[in-house]
C-alpha positions as CSV (number, residue, x, y, z in Angstrom):
1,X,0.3,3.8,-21.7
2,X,-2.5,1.1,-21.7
3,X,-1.3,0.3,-18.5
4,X,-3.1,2.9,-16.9
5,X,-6.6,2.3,-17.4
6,X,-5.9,-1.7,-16.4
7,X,-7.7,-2.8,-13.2
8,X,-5.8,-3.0,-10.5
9,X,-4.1,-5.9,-9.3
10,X,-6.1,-8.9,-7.7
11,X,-5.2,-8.7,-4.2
12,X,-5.3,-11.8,-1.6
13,X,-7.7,-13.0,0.9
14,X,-8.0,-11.1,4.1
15,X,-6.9,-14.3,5.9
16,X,-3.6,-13.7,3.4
17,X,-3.5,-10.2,4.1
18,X,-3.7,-10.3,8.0
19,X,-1.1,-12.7,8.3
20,X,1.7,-11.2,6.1
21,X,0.8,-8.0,7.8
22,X,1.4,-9.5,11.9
23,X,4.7,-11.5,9.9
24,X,5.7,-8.2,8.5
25,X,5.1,-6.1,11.8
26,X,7.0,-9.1,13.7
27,X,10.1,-8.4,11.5
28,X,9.8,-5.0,11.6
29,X,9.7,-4.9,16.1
30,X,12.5,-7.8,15.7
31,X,14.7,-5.4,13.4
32,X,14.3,-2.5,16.0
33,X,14.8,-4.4,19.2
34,X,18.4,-6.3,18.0
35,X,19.7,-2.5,17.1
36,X,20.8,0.2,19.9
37,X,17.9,2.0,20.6
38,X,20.2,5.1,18.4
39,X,20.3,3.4,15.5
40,X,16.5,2.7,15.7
41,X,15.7,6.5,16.2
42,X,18.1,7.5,13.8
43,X,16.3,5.2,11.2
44,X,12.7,6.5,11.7
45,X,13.5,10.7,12.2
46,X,15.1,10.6,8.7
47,X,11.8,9.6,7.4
48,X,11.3,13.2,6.0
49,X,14.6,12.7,4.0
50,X,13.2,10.0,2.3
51,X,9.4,11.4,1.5
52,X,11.7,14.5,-0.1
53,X,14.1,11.5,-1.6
54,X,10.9,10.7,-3.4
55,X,8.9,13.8,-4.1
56,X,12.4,14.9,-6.1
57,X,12.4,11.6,-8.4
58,X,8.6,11.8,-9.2
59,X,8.8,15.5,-9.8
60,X,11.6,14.8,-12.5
61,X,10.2,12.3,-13.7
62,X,12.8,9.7,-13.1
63,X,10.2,6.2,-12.3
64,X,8.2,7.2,-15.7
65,X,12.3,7.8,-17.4
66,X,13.1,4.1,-16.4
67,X,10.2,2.4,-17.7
68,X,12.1,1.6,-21.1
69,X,14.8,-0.3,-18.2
70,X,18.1,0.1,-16.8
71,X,19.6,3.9,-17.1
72,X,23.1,5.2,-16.7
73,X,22.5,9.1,-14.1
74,X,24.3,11.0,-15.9
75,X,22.1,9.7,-19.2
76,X,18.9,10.2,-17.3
77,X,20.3,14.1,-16.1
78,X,20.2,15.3,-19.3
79,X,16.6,14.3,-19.6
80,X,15.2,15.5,-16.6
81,X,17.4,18.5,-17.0
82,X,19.7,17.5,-13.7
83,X,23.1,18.1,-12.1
84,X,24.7,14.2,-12.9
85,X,26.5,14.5,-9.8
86,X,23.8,15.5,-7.6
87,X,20.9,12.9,-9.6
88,X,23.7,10.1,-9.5
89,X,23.4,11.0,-5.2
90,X,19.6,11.2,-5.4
91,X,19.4,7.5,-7.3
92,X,21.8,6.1,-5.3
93,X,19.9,6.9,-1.8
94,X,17.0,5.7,-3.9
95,X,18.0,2.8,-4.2
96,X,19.4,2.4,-0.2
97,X,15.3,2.2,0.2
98,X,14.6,-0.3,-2.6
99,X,12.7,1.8,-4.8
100,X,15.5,1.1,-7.4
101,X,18.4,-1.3,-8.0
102,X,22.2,-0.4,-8.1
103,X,23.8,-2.7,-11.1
104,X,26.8,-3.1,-11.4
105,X,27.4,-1.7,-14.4
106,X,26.6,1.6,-12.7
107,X,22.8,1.7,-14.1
108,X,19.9,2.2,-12.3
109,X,16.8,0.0,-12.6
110,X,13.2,0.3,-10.8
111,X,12.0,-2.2,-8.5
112,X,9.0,-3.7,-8.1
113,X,8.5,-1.2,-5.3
114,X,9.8,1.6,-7.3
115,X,7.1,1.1,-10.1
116,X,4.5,2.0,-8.4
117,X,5.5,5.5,-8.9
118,X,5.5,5.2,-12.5
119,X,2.7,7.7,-13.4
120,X,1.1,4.9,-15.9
121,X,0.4,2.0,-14.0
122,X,-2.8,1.0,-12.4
123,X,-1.0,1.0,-8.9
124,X,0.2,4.6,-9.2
125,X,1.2,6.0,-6.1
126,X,2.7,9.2,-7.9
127,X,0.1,11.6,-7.4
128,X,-0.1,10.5,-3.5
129,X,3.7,11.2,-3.2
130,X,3.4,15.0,-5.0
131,X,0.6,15.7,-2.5
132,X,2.6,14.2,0.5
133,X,6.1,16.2,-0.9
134,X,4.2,19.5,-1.4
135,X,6.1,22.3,0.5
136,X,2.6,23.2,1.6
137,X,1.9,20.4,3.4
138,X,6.2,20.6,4.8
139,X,4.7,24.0,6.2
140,X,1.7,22.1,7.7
141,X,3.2,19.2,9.4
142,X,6.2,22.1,10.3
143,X,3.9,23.4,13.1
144,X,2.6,19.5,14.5
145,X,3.5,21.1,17.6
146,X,1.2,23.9,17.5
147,X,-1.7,21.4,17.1
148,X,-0.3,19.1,19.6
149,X,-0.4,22.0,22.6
150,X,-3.8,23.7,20.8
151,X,-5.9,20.8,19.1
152,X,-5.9,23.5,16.7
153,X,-5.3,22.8,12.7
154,X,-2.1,24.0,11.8
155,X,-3.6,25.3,8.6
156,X,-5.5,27.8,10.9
157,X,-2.5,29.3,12.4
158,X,-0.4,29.1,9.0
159,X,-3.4,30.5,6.5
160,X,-5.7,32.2,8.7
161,X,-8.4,29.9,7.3
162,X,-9.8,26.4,7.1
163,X,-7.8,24.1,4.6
164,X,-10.7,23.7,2.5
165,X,-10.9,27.7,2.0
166,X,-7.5,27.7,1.5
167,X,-7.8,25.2,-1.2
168,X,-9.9,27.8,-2.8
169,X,-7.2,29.8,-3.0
170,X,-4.0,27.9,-3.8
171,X,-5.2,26.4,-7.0
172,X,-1.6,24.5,-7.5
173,X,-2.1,22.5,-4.1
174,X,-5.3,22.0,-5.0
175,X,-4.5,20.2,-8.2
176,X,-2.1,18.2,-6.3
177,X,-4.8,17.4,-3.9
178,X,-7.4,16.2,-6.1
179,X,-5.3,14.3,-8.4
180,X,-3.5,12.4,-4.9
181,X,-7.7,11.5,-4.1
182,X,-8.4,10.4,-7.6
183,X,-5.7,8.5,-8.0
184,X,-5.4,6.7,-4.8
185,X,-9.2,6.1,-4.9
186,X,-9.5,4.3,-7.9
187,X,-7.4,1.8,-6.3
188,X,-8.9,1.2,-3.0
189,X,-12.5,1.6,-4.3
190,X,-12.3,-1.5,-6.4
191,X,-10.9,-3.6,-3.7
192,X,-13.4,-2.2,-1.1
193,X,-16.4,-2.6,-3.0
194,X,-15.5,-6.3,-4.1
195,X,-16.4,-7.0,-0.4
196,X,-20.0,-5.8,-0.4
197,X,-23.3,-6.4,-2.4
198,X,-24.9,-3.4,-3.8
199,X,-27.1,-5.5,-5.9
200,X,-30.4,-4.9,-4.3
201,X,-30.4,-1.1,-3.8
202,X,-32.5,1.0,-6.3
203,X,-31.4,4.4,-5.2
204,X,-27.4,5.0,-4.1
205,X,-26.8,8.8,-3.0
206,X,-22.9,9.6,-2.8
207,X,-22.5,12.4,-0.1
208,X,-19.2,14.1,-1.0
209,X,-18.7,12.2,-3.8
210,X,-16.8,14.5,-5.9
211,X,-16.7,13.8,-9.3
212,X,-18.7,10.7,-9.0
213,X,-16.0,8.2,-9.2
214,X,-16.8,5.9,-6.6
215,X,-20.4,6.2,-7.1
216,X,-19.5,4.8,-11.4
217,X,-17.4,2.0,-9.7
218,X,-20.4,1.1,-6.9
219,X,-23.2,1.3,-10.3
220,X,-21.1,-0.8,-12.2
221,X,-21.2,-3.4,-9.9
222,X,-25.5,-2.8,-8.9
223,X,-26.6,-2.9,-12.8
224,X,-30.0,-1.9,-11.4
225,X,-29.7,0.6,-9.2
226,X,-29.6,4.4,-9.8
227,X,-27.2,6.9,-8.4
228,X,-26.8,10.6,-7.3
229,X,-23.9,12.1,-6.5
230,X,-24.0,15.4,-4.2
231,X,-20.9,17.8,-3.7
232,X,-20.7,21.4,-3.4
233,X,-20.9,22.8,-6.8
234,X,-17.3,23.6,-7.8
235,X,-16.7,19.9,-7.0
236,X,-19.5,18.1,-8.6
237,X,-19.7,20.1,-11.9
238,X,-17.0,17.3,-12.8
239,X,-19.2,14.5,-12.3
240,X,-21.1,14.7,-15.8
241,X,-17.3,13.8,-17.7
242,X,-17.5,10.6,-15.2
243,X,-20.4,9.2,-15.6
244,X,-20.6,9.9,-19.4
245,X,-17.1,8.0,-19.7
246,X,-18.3,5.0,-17.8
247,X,-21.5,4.7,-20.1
248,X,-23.7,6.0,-16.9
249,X,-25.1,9.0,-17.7
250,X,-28.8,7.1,-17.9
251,X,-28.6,6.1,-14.1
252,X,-26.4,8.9,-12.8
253,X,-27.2,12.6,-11.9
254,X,-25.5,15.2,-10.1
255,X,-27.1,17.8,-7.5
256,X,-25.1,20.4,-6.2
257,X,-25.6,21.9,-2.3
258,X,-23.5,21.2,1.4
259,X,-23.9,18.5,3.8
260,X,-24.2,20.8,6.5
261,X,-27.6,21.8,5.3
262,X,-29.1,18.9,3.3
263,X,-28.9,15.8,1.4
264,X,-30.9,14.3,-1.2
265,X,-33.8,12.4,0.0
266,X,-35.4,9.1,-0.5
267,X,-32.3,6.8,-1.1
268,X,-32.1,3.8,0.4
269,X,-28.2,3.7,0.4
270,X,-26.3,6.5,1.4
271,X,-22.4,6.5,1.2
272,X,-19.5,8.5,2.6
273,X,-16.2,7.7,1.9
274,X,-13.7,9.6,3.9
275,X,-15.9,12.2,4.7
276,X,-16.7,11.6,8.7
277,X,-12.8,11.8,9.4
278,X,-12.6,15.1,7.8
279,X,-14.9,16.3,11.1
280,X,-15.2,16.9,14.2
281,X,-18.0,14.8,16.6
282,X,-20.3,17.6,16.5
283,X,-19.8,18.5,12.5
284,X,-20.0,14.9,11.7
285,X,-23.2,14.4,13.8
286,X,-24.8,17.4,11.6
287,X,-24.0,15.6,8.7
288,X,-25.3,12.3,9.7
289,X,-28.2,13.5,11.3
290,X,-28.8,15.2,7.8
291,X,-28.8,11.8,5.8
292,X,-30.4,10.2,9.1
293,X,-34.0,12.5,8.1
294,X,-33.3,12.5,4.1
295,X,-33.4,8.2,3.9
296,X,-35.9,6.3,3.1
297,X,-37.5,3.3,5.6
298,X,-35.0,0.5,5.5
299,X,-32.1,2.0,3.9
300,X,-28.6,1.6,4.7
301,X,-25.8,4.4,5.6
302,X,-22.0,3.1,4.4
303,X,-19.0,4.8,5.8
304,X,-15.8,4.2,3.8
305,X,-13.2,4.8,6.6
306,X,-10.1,4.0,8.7
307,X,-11.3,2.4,11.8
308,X,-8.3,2.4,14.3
309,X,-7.9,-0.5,16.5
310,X,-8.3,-0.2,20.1
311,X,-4.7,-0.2,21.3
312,X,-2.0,1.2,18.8
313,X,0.1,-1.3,16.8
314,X,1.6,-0.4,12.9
315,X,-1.7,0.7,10.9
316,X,-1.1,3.2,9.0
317,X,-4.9,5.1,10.6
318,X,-2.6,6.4,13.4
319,X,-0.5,8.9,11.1
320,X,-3.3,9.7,9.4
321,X,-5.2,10.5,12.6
322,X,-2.2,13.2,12.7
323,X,-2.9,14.3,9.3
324,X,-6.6,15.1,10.2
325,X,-5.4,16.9,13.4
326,X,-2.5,19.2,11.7
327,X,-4.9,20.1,8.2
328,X,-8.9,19.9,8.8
329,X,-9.4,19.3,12.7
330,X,-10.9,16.2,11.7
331,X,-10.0,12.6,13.5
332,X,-9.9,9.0,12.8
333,X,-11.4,6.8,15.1
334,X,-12.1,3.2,16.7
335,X,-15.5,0.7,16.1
336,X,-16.9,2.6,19.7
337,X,-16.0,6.0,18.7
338,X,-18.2,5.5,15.0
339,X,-21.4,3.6,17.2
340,X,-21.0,6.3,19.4
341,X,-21.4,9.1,16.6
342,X,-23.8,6.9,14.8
343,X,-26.1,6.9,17.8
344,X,-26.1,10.4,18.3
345,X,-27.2,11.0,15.2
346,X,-30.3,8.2,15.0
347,X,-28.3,5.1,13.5
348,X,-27.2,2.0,15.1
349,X,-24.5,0.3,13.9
350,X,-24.9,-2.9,12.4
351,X,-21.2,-3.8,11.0
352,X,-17.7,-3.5,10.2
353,X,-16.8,-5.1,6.9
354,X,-12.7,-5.5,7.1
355,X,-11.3,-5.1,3.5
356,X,-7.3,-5.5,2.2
357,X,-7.7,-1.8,1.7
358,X,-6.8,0.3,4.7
359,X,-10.4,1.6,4.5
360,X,-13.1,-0.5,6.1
361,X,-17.2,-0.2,5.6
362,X,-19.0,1.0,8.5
363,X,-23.0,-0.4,7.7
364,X,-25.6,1.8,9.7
365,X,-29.3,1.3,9.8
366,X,-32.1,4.0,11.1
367,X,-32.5,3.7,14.5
């Protein structure tokens, strides 16, 4: 279990990453074009089977099971309280993805792949796939086609109400929610951060910040700076347990109110991670124009998001663009779309830093 509170692995240059990314996207259009075009559609609609293949194995436990090594099914069944049959099946296609290894002598191992959805590893990805699996969001991404001909949420037509209301009042999916963010942020907020200097702010305010997470990872690495977090206030009541665990609580607070009306004033860095994508242009220019009049001469607005590339290729930004479309009405979008928005709301933008992380950092200055 002292896994789990390791940092996460050191990850390789951007140089590194970029090329292993066009080798891997090169294999993956060479694979599709030497198969009949059936065989390629085939392969990608049973993508659902999979993401259920998954959701079943982390919901019984099985990756956290096989952590002590190689297991017999019909062992592990009688564990996880299973059919041995039917979770010898489940393993098997398990392993047809490489999530774990068929042995010979009929046992089933993880792979390296596999562990990640361990729920004790830095590099958990367990959470993500409860969230993904949910039959919730099954319902959502159900009615793609009702957002498709509408622009409309899915959510809207399915609840009668925003998702984030709805969250309000499905407290199971909103478990699963927050713990998918948590977990998946402390991975990508280390690897983000390491690519910019906080050093020589003094006062960091974290719009939508939750429970403070990122902003204790950003302090950590500006030893001078202070930090607010704002969230509305059945979010950011859990900010205190944060910053009190990471030895903070002398340069943290937490203020409770919406975006929509206000921000905290007078910092000179103001950060958003996956906020703006959550909005529409004319919500997210009310929230920027909000930190636009709050921040001080000189400060600095950082987005944490996905910024699509101009023409579509294999980043993983154009599903989610989806995911924004069929849940919150919200949107990724390109370098032009964020200087556009930016402009609007009394910012220019000054910079895109690229990170391994699928997030970039979008630096604004006052206009």
């Amino acid at each position: 279990m002292a896994e789990k509170h390791a940092k996460p692995a050191k990850v390789p240059p951007m140089p590194v990453v970029r090329a292993v990314n066009r080798i891997r996207a090169g294999l993956q259009r060479l694979h599709r074009s030497t198969v009949p075009g059936s065989v390629a559609i085939l392969e990608m609609v049973t993508g659902g089977w999979t993401t259920q293949t998954m959701y079943v194995a982390v919901k019984l436990g099985l990756p956290d099971q096989l952590a002590a090594g190689p297991t017999r099914a019909d062992v592990l069944a009688e564990r996880v309280g299973a059919d041995p049959d039917a979770l010898y099946r489940l393993m098997r296609a398990l392993a047809s993805k490489g999530l774990l290894s068929h042995r010979r002598d009929d046992t089933f191992a993880l792979t390296k792949v596999g562990r990640s959805l361990r729920s004790d590893v830095p590099e958990s990805m367990r959470d993500m796939v409860l969230f993904i699996g949910h039959q919730a969001r099954w319902e959502d991404w159900g009615n793609l086609l009702h957002s498709v001909q509408t622009g409309e949420p899915t959510v809207q037509k399915l609840r009668g109400m925003s998702y984030w209301d709805y969250l309000e009042k499905d407290r199971d999916l909103a478990q699963v929610f927050n713990n998918a963010m948590t977990a998946t942020s402390g991975i990508t907020n280390e690897i983000a951060l390491s690519q910019y200097d906080f050093t020589t702010f003094k006062l960091i305010v974290d719009v939508g910040g939750g429970h403070g997470l990122l902003l204790s990872t950003i302090l950590r690495r500006a030893p001078s700076a202070r930090g607010v977090v704002y969230d509305l206030a059945s979010v950011v009541s859990g900010a205190d347990a944060t910053f009190r665990s990471a030895g903070l609580t002398e340069r943290c607070s937490a203020e409770a109110g919406s975006f929509f009306d206000r921000v905290p004033e007078g910092g000179d860095a103001y950060v958003m991670k996956n906020i703006i994508h959550d909005w529409n242009d004319a919500d997210s220019v009310t929230i920027l124009r909000n930190v636009r009049t709050a921040i001080a001469p000189g400060g600095k607005l950082l987005l944490f998001e996905m910024v699509l590339p101009d023409r579509a290729d294999d980043f993983i930004g154009f599903q989610l663009d989806l995911e924004m479309l069929v849940t919150v009405g919200g949107r990724e979008r390109t370098r032009d779309d964020f200087s556009k928005l930016l402009q609007q709301a009394g910012f220019r933008l000054d910079r895109v830093v690229d990170t391994v992380a699928p997030i970039s950092i979008i630096e604004a200055s006052p206009a």
